[in-house]
C-alpha positions in Angstrom: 0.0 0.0 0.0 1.6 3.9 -1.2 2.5 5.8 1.8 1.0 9.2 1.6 1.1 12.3 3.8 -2.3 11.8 5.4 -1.5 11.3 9.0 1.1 14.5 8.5 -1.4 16.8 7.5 -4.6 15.4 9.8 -2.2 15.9 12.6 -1.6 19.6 11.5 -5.3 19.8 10.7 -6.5 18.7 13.8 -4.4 21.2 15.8 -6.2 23.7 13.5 -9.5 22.5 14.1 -8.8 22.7 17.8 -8.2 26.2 17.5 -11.1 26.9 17.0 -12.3 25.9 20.2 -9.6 27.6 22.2 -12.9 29.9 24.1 -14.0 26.6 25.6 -12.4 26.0 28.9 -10.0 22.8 29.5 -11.6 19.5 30.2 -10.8 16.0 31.2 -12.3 13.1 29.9 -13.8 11.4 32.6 -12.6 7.4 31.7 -9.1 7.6 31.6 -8.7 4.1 31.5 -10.2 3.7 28.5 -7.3 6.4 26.8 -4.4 3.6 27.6 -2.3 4.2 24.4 -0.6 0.9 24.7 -3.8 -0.7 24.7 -5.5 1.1 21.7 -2.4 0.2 20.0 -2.3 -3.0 20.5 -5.7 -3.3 19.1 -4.9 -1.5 16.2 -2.3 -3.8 15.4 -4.8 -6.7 16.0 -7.5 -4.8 13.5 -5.1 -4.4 11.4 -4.1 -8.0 11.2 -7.9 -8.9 10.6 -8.2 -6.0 8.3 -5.5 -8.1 6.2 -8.3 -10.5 5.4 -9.5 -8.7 2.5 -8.4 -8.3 -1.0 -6.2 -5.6 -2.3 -8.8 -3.6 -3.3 -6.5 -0.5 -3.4 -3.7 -2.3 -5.7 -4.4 -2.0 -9.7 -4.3 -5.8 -9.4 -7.6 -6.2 -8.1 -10.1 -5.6 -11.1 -13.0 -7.4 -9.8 -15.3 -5.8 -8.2 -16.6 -2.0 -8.4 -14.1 -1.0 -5.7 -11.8 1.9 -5.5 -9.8 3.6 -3.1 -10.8 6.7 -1.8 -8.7 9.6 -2.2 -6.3 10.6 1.1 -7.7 14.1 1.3 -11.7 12.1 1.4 -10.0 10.1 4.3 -7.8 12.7 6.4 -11.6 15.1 5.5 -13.6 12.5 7.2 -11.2 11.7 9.7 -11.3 15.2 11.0 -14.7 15.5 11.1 -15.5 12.7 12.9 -13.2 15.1 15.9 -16.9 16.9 15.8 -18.8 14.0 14.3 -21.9 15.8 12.7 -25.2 14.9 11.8 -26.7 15.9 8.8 -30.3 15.3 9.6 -30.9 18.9 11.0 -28.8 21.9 11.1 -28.4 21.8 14.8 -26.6 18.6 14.5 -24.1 19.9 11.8 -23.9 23.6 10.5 -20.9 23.6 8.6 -21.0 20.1 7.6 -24.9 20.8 6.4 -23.5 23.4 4.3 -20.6 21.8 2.9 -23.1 19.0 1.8 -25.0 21.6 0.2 -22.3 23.2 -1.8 -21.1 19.8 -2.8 -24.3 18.4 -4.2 -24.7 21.5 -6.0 -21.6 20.7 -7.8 -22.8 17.3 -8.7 -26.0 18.7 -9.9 -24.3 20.8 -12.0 -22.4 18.5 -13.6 -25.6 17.0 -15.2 -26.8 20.3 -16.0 -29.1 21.6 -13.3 -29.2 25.1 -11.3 -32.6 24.5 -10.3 -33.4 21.2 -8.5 -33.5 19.2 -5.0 -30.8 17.0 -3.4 -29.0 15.7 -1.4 -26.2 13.1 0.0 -27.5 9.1 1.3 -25.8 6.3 2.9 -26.0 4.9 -0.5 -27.5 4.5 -3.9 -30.1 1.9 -2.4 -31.5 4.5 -0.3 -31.3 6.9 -3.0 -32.9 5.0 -5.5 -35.6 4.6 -2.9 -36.4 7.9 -2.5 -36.3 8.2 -6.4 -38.9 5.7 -6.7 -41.1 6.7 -3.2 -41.4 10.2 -4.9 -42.0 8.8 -8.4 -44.9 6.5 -6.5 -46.1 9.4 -5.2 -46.6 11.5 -8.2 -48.2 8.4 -10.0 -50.4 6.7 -7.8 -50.7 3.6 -8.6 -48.7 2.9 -11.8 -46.1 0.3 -12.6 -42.3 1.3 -12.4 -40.3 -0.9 -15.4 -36.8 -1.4 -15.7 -34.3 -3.5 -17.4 -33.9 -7.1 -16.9 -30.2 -5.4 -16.3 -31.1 -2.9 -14.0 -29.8 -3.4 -10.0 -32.0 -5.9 -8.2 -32.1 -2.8 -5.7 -35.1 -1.6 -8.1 -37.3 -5.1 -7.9 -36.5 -5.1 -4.1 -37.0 -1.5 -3.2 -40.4 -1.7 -5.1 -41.7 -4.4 -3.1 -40.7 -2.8 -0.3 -42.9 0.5 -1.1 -45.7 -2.0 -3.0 -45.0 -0.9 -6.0 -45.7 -2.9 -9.1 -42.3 -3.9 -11.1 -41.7 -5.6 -14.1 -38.5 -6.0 -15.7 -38.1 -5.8 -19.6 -35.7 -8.0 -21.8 -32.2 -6.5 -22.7 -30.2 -6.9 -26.1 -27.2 -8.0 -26.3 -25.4 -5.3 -25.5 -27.1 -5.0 -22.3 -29.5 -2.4 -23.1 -32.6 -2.1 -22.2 -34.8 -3.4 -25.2 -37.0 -0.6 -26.7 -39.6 -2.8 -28.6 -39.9 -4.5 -25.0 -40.7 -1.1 -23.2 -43.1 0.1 -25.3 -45.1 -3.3 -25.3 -45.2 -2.3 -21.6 -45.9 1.3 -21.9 -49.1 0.5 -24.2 -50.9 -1.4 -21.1 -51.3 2.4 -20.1 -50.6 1.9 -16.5 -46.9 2.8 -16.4 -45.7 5.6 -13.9 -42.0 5.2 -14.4 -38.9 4.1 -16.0 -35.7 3.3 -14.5 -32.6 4.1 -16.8 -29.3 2.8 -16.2 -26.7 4.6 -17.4 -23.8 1.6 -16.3 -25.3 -1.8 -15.2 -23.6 -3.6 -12.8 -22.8 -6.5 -14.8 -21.2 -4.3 -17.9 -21.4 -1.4 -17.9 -24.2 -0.9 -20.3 -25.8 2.2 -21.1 -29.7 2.1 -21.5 -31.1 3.9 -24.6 -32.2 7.3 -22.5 -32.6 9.6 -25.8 -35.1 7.2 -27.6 -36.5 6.6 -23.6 -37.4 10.1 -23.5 -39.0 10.1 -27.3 -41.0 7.5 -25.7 -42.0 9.7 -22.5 -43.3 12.0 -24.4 -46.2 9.7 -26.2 -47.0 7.8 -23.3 -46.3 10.6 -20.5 -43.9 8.8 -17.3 -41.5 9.9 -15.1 -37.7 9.1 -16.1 -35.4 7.9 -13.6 -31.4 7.8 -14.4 -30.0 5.3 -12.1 -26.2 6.6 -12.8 -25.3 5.1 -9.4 -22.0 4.1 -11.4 -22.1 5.6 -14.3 -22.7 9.3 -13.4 -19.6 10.6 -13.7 -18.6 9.6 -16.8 -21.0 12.4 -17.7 -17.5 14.6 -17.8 -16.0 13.0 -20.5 -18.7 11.9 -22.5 -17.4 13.0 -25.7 -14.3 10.4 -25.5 -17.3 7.9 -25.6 -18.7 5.5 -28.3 -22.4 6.3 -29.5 -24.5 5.3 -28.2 -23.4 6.1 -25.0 -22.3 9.8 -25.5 -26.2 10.2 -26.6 -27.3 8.9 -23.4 -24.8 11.0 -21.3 -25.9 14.2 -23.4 -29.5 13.8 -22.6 -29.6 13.2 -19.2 -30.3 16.9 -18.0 -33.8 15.9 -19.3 -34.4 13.2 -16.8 -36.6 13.5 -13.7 -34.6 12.2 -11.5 -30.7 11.0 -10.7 -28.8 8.9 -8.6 -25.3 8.5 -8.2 -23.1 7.3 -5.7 -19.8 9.1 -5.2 -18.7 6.5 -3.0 -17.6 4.5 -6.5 -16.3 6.7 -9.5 -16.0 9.6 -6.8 -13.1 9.2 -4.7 -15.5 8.8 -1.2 -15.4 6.3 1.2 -18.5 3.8 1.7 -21.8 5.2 2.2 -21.8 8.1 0.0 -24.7 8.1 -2.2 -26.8 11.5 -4.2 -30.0 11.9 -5.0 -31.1 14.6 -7.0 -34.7 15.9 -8.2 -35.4 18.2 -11.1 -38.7 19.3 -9.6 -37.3 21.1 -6.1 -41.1 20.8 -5.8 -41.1 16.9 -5.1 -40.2 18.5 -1.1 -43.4 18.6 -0.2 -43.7 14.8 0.1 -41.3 14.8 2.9 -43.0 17.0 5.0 -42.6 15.9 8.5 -44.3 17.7 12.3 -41.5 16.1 14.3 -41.7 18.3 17.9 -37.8 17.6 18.5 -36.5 18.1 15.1 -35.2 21.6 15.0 -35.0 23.8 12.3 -32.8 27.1 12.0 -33.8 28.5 8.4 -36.7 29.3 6.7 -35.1 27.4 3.8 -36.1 23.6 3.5 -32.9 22.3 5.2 -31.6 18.8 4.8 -33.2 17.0 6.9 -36.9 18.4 5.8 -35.9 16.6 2.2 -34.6 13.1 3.7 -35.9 9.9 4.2 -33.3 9.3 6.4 -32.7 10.5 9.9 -29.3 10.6 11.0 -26.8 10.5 8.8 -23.3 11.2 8.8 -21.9 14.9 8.4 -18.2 13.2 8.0 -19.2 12.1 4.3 -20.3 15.6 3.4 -17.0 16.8 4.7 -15.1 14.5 2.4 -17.0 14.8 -0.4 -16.9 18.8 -0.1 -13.0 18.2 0.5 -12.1 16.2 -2.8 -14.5 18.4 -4.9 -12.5 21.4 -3.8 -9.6 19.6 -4.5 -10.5 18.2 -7.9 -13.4 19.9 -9.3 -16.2 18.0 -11.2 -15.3 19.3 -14.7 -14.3 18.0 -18.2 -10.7 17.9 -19.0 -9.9 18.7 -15.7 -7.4 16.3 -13.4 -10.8 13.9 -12.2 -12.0 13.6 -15.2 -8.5 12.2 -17.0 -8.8 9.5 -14.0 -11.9 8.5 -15.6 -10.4 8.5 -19.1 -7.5 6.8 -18.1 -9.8 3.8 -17.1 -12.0 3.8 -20.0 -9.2 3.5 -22.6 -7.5 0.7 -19.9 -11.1 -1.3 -20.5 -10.6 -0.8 -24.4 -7.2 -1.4 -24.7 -7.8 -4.9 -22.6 -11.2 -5.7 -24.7 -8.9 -5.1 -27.6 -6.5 -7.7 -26.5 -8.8 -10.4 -25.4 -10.7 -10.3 -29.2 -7.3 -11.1 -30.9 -6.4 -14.0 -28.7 -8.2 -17.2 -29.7 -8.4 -18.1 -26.5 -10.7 -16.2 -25.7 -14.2 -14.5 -26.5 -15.3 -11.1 -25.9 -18.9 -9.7 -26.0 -20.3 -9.6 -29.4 -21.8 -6.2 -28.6 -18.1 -4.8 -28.9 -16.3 -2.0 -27.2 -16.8 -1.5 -23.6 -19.2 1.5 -23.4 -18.0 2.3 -20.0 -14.7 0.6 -18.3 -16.1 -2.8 -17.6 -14.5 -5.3 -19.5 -16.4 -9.0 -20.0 -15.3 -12.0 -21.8 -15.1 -16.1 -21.4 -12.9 -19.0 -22.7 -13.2 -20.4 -25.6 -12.2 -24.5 -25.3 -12.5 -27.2 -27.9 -14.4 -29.3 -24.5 -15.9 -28.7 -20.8 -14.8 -30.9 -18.9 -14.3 -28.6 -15.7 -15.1 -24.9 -15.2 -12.5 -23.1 -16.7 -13.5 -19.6 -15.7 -13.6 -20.5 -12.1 -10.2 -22.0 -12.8 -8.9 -19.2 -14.3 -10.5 -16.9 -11.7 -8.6 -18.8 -9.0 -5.7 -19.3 -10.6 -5.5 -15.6 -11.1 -5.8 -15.0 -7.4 -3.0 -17.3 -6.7 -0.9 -14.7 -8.8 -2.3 -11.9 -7.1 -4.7 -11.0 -9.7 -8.4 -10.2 -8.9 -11.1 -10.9 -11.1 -15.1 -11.3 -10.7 -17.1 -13.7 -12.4 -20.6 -13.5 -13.4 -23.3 -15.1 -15.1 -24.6 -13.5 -18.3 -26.7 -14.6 -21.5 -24.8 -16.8 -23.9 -26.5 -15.0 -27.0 -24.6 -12.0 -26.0 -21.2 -13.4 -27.3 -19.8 -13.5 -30.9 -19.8 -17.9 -30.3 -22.2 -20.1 -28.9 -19.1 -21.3 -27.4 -19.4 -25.6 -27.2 -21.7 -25.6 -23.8 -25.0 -27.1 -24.3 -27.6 -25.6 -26.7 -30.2 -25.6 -24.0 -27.8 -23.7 -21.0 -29.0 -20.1 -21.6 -26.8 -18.7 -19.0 -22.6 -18.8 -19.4 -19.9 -18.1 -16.4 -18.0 -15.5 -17.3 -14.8 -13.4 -16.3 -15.1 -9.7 -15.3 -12.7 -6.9 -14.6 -13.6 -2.8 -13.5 -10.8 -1.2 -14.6 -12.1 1.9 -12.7 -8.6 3.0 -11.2 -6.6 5.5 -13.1 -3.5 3.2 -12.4 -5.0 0.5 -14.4 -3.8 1.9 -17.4 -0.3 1.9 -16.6 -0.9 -1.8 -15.2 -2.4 -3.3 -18.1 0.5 -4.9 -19.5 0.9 -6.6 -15.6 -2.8 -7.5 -15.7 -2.4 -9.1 -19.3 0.8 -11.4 -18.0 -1.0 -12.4 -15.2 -4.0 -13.6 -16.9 -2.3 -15.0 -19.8 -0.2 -17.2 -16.8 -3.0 -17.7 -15.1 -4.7 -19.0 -18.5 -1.0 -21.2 -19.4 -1.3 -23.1 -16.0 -4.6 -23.8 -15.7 -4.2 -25.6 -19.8 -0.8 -27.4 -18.6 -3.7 -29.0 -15.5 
């Protein structure tokens, strides 16, 4: 793990911090056993140990999974918050952290587009899909939300959970949600809203939003833009592949956005957005709560939240980074993003000239999620999960996941009647996987020589 100058500069910080609370007479805690630093360090040591039971999710070797590190100014921000450890839920709790989350959000709104709108910061993208689809079950009582069959589960679940009708339409095989499909649906004449992923979990795929929204306006539903991963690519959308740069460009005309900064953002877990075109949707979460205390005549944070408490020291770090690295194209956040996508297309290029492999027949990667399986004269064992563990042994993390066989350029020689194939998955989401790829590629190659040789 890179060294860095975090615990420098939170020292520093901290001193500062504490500064500002020089009018405050001295104190002493009143457990002093419990501030043994021998003791605390010797439990360190023993978290960290545990802690070593994980994956390298910081190294460029782990590709698996959508995990990346967050920056050291989101840490050393959240770590110095937690010194006051706000709560976002009402101004009282945190004034300067409420404001920061604010200013922050704005940002991120902006970045799609929008001056005028509602938002604000969740644990998550579940929660803020939920409040996405609460208000949009609001609006249209009673109607059905549809999504793709490649949508996050979250959607299905969180439906349920409000009793909201879902249905899932078919995808193509790029991954996108089928358009013939959705307007079979959207003739019933009982359809409310449409979730549009812009950057499914499985790869990456970009839902058709400009032809979505040709749609909205015949048969009149809400549109919301689950860009819980994808959002950010918004900044460098021209570097992308149409359709995908259509999708990105029109998605100042949805009703509703989520993304989580806690992924493509640089923020530590749970850092999720939520934002509203209407800033009128607030009057659904009006609340008479006797002990909730507001200071502003404005509609503060936690008047537009489905959540109570929630933690100030996300805000903090999120408003931190953004200073830092502001949300806009060609600037030093958005050539991380870059630097990923042309890592993804580099390594799908790769993987389509090896015969050993075979990619997704829907081509380039439209984000930086990079799919493929093995190609084998027989199956006589499960060579993905052999590859996928013999790339661990190396050091090189992978994901696997299950995904349609008619989605790949070969039927491959599994049987006719298997719709479903296993196959191999990296995120190349860090900005250091592009300078890695060459390491990557040996690794899996290896990996891929020793698991032939048995």
């Amino acid at each position: 793990m890179p060294k860095d100058l975090v615990p420098e500069i939170l020292v520093r910080a901290t001193e500062a911090l504490e500064c500002e609370f020089d009018a405050l007479p001295n104190y002493e805690p009143s457990r002093h056993s419990d501030l043994d630093s021998a003791a605390m360090e010797a439990i360190l040591k023993e978290t960290a140990h545990l802690l070593g039971n994980n994956y390298p999710y910081f190294h460029p070797l782990y590709a698996g999974q959508m995990l990346k590190p967050p920056h050291p100014l989101a840490r050393a921000a959240y770590a110095l918050a937690m010194t006051i450890n706000p709560n976002n839920h009402a101004r009282d709790g945190g004034r300067a952290s409420s404001a920061m989350e604010i200013e922050a959000v704005a940002e991120i709104a902006r970045m799609f587009g929008w001056n005028e709108f509602l938002g604000h910061l969740t644990s998550g993208g579940t929660m803020a899909n939920l409040e996405a689809l609460w208000v949009a079950g609001r609006i249209n009582l009673g109607k059905r939300i549809i999504g793709s069959e490649q949508a996050h589960y979250t959607h299905s679940r969180i439906s349920a959970v409000l009793k909201l009708e879902y249905a899932a339409v078919p995808a193509d095989a790029r991954g996108r949600m089928r358009l013939d499909a959705l307007e079979t649906e959207l003739r019933k004449g009982d359809v409310g809203t449409v979730v549009v992923t812009l950057g499914t979990t499985a790869i990456g795929a970009v839902d058709p939003l400009p032809e979505i929204l040709e749609l909205r306006d015949r048969y009149k539903f809400r549109v919301h833009v689950d860009a819980a991963y994808g959002g950010y690519f918004k900044l460098i959308e021209g570097a992308l592949d149409d359709p995908a740069r259509c999708a990105y460009a029109a998605i100042t005309q949805a009703d509703s956005i989520v993304i989580d900064p806690h992924k493509h953002g640089l923020q530590p877990y749970g850092c999720g957005c939520v934002l509203f075109l209407d800033p009128g949707v607030g009057r659904f979460y009006k609340h008479d709560s006797p002990y909730t205390y507001f200071t502003s005549r404005d509609l503060h944070l936690g008047e537009i939240s489905l959540e109570c408490s929630r933690a100030g020291a996300a805000a903090v770090a999120l408003w931190a980074t953004q200073r830092l690295l502001p949300l806009k194209p060609g600037g030093e956040f958005a050539s991380g993003l870059t630097a990923g996508r042309r890592a993804a297309v580099e390594f799908d290029r790769r993987l389509r000239a090896d015969a050993r492999f075979e990619a997704l027949a829907a081509g380039t990667p439209e984000l930086d999620i990079v799919v493929w399986k093995m190609r084998a004269a027989s199956r006589s064992f499960d060579l993905e999960q052999s590859i996928f563990s013999a790339s661990a042994k190396r050091n090189l993390h992978l994901a696997l996941v299950q995904l349609p066989q008619f989605w790949f350029v070969h039927p491959g020689d599994q049987s006719a009647n298997q719709s479903y194939a296993t196959c191999l998955r990296s995120v190349l989401m860090k900005p250091e996987h592009e300078t890695w790829l060459d390491r990557i590629w040996h690794e899996l190659t290896a990996a891929c020589a020793q698991v032939e040789k048995g």
